[in-house]
N, C-alpha and C positions, 0 to 999 in steps of 0.2 A: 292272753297267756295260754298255757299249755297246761289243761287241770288235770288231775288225775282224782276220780270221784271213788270210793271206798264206800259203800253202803249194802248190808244185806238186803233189805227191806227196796222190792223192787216200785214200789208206789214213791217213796220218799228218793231212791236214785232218779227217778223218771222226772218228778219235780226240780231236783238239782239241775238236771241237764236240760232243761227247757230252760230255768231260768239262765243258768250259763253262758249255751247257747244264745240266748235273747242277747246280753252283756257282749256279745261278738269273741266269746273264748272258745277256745279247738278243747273238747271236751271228750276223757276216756274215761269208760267206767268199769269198777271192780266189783265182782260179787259179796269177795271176801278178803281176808288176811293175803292170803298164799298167793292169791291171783294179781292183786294189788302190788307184792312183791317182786314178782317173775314181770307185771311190766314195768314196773321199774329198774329192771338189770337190764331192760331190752330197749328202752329210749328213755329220754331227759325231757322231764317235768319241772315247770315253774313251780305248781303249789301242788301239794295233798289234801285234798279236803277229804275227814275221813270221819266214819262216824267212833264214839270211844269204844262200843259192847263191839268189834266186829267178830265174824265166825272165821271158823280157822284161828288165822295168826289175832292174836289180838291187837290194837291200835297202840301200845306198847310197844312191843314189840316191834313193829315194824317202822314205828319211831327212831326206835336204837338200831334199826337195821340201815335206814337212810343216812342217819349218822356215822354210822361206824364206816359205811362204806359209798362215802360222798360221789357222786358225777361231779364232771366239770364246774355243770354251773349248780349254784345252792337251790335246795328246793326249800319252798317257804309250807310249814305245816298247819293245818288248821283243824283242831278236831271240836266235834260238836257233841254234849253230852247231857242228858238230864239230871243229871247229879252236878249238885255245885259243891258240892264237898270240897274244901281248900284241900284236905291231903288228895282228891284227884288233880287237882291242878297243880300240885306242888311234884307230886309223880309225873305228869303229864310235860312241864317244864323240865323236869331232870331225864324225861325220856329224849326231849329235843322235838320238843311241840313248841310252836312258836304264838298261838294264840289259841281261843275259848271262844266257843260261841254255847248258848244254852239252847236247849228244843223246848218248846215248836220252832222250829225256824222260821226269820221272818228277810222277807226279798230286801229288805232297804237297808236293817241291820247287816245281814251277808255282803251284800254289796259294799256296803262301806268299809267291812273288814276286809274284802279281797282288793278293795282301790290302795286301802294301808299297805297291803304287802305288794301290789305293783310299785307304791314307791318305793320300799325299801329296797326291794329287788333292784328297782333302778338303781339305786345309792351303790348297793353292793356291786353290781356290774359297772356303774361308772369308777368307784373304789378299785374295782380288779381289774379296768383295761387301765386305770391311772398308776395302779402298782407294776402292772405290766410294761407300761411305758418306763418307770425308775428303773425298774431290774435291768429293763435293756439300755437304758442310760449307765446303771453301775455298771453292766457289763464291758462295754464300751469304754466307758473311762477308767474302768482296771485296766481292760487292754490297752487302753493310749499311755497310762501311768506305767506299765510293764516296759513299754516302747521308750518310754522315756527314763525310767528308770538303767535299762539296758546301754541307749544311748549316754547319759551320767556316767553309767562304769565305763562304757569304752574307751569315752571322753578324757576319765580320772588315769587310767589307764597312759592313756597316750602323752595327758599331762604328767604323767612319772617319766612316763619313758623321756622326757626331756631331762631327766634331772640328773645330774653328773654320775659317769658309770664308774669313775676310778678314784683313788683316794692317795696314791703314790703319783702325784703327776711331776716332783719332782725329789732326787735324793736328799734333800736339805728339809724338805716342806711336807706334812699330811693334812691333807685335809678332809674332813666328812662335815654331814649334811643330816639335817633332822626337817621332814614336811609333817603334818600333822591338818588337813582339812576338818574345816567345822561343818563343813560338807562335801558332798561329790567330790567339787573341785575347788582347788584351792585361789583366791589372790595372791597367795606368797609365792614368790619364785627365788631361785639363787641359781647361780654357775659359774663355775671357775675354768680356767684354760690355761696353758703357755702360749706364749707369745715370741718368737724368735731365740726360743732358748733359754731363756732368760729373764723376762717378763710374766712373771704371774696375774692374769687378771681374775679379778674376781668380783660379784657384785652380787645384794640380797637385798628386793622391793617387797612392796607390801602393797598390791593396791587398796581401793579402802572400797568398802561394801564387800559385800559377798557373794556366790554363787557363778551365775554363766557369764555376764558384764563383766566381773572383776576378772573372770579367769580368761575372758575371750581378750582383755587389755593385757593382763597376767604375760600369756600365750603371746603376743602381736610383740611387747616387750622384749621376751626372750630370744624371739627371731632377730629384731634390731641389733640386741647388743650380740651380737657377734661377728668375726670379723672379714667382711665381706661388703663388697662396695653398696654404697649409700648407708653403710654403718656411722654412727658418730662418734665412734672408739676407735677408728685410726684412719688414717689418710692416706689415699694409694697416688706413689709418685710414678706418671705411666714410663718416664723417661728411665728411671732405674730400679725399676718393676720392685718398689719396697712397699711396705707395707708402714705409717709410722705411725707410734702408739701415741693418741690425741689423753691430756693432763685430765684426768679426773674431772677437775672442777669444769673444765671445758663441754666435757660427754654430756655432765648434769643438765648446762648450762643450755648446752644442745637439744638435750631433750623437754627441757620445759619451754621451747621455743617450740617445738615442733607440734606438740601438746598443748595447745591453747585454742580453745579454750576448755576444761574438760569438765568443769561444772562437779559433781557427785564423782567420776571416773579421776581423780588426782591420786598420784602414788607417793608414797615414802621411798624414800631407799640410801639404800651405801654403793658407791665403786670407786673400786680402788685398784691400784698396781702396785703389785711387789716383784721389788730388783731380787733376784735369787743370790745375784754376786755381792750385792752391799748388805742385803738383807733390809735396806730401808721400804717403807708402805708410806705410798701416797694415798691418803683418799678423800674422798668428796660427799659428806652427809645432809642428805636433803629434806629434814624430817622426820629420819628415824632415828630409833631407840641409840642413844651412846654405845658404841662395843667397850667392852670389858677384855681388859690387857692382864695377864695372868701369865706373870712373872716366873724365871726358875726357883725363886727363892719363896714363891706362894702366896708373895705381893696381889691384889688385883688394886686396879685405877683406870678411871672411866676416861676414853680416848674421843675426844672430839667436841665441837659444840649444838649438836644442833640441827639448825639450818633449816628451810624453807620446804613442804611438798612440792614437789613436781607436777604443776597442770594447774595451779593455782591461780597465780599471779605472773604477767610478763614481764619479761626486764628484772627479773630475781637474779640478785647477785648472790654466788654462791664462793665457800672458801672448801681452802683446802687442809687437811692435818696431816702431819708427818709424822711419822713412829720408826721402830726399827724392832723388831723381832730375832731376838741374841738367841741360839741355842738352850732349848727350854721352857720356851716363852710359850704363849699362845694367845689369841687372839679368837674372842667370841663375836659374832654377830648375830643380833635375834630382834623376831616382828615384835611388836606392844601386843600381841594376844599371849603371850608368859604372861605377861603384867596384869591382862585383863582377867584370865585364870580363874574362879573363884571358889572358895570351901561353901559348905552348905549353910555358913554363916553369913555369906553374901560378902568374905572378907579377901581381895585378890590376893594374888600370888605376889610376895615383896620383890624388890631387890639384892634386899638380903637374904632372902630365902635362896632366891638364886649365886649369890656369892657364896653362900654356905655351900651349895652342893658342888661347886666350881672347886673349890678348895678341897672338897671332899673326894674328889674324882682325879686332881693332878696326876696321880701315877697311871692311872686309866688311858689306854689307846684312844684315839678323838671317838668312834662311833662306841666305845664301850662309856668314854664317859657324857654323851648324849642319850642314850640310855638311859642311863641313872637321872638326869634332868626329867625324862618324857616319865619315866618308872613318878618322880618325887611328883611331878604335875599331876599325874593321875589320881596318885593319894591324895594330895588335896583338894582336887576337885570330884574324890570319892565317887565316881567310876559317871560324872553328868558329862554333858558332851560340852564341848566348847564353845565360849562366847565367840571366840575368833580364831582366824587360822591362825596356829603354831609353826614357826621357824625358826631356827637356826644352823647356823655358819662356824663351824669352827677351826680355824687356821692353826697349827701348830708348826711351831722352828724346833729343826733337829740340829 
């Protein structure tokens, strides 16, 4: 080690440093207080061996001067005293003296105390390259967490920008849209379009899990259903360049074929087509939550049965329900994370809770009375984050 000897008394430093020396330690020695301090501003010492009476600064002091103004690496102190008095020792500890030896000094006692503070010093250097390596591990993995966090938003980001930009897409029809992620990114997806003028499509999944998997499925989803060859929502006749709109049940039926086998990765969902000129809505529910028909008269009654997830099972036969949406009307569709919802009671969000606010909103344009929905969820889930991703779809006939 690298001592640093503090002794006035030059018979007794002469001693130290023979024995030291002997020990194979690189060994510098101080007169006094002052001198003992000035080399320690000037290089880095393993230990202090100091005597307690020194001249100059006293061995106090220059206790509290090592501490207060630490080197890199810790230095281990040892002062030597003929007084065994506990209040020296109990100063001598509060000055940042790390051990006691008593005089006469003897070689095998010394020795044994300086072998204790090689170990500890090892412990604390092995301690401080081991903390040293976590720091630059947390730094590292903040930075990866920052990269990925960043990637998350872009990601959330561009899973918005998929989601319907207009709400007038025809004179007769509005429709808006509520997403709500229980993280980043969401499993719900929804969109709607025309179709030859005339044809409303429209359709809201839910895949099941959460986070990049359900949203990378989410995403691939979205792409599919629209209408563009190898879609399985219409059929392109090349001889009379039309485009023709394939029956709800069919699309379903299509996709859980295509989807097999999907294990954890199976989706919920609704699609449907609404004629703009009869006002009639075909659609095909695979799983998810019944929509809610909300009458002009403030009726609601739950539209459909049912029906089977998507990715499940092959050879799932699915049906199809008919409605018609009169001027007035309106028509909800939403994931089971409403449902999953929960108050601080552990108690979820009803049904009813939701037909109340449904009723409560009729006069409400579609995105003002979503709102109120997202507004009443939050209160009762008293401001915690969500078990699951929230969606809904809401159709209104004008």
């Amino acid at each position: 080690m690298n001592i640093l000897v503090a002794e006035n008394d030059m018979t007794t430093q002469s001693l130290l440093l023979g024995w030291l020396q002997e020990w194979n330690h690189h060994v510098t020695t101080a007169r006094d207080g002052f001198q003992a301090q000035a080399l320690l501003q000037q290089g880095e010492f393993d230990l202090l061996l100091s005597n307690w009476t020194l001249s100059g600064m006293d061995s106090l002091t220059l206790c509290r001067h090592i501490r207060e103004n630490p080197a890199p690496t810790y230095c281990y102190i040892i002062l030597y005293t003929l007084n065994d008095d506990e209040m020296d020792f109990v100063a001598g500890m509060d000055a940042g003296a790390d051990d006691f030896i008593s005089i006469p000094l003897e070689a095998d006692k010394l020795r044994v105390r300086i072998r204790a503070a090689e170990r500890i010093l090892t412990l604390r250097q092995e301690l401080s390259e081991q903390n040293a390596s976590l720091n630059r591990l947390n730094e590292k993995l903040g930075a990866a967490y920052k990269t990925i966090q960043s990637d998350l938003q872009a990601a959330s980001a561009l899973q918005a920008g998929l989601m319907p930009k207009i709400s007038e897409v025809h004179p007769s029809f509005c429709l808006d849209w509520l997403v709500l992620p229980s993280s980043f990114l969401a499993g719900d997806n929804l969109n709607y379009f025309m179709m030859q003028d005339r044809y409303l499509i429209f359709y809201h999944l839910d895949v099941a899990g959460h986070g990049i998997p359900s949203a990378l499925l989410s995403v691939t989803l979205n792409h599919l259903l629209s209408p563009q060859p190898g879609s399985p929502m219409v059929r392109f006749d090349p001889h009379l360049e039309l485009k023709r709109i394939v029956p709800p049940v069919d699309v379903v039926s299509e996709l859980n074929r295509r989807f097999q086998p999907q294990g954890d990765g199976y989706f919920t969902m609704i699609y449907g087509v609404l004629d703009t000129r009869t006002r009639e809505v075909r659609f095909c529910q695979a799983g998810h939550p019944i929509p809610l028909k909300i009458n002009h008269e403030g009726e609601i009654t739950p539209i459909g049965d049912g029906g089977f997830p998507v990715g499940l099972w092959p050879d799932m036969t699915y049906e199809e329900t008919v409605t018609d949406l009169h001027p007035g009307d309106r028509l909800l569709l939403y994931s089971d994370g409403v449902l999953e919802c929960v108050n601080s009671e552990g108690v979820p969000y009803s049904i009813d809770k939701l037909k109340e606010i449904l009723l409560q909103t009729t006069g409400l344009p579609p995105k003002a009375a979503l709102k109120s929905i997202q507004q009443d969820l939050e209160q009762w889930s008293q401001g915690k984050n969500f078990p699951d991703d929230i969606s809904m779809l809401l159709i209104e006939s004008r």
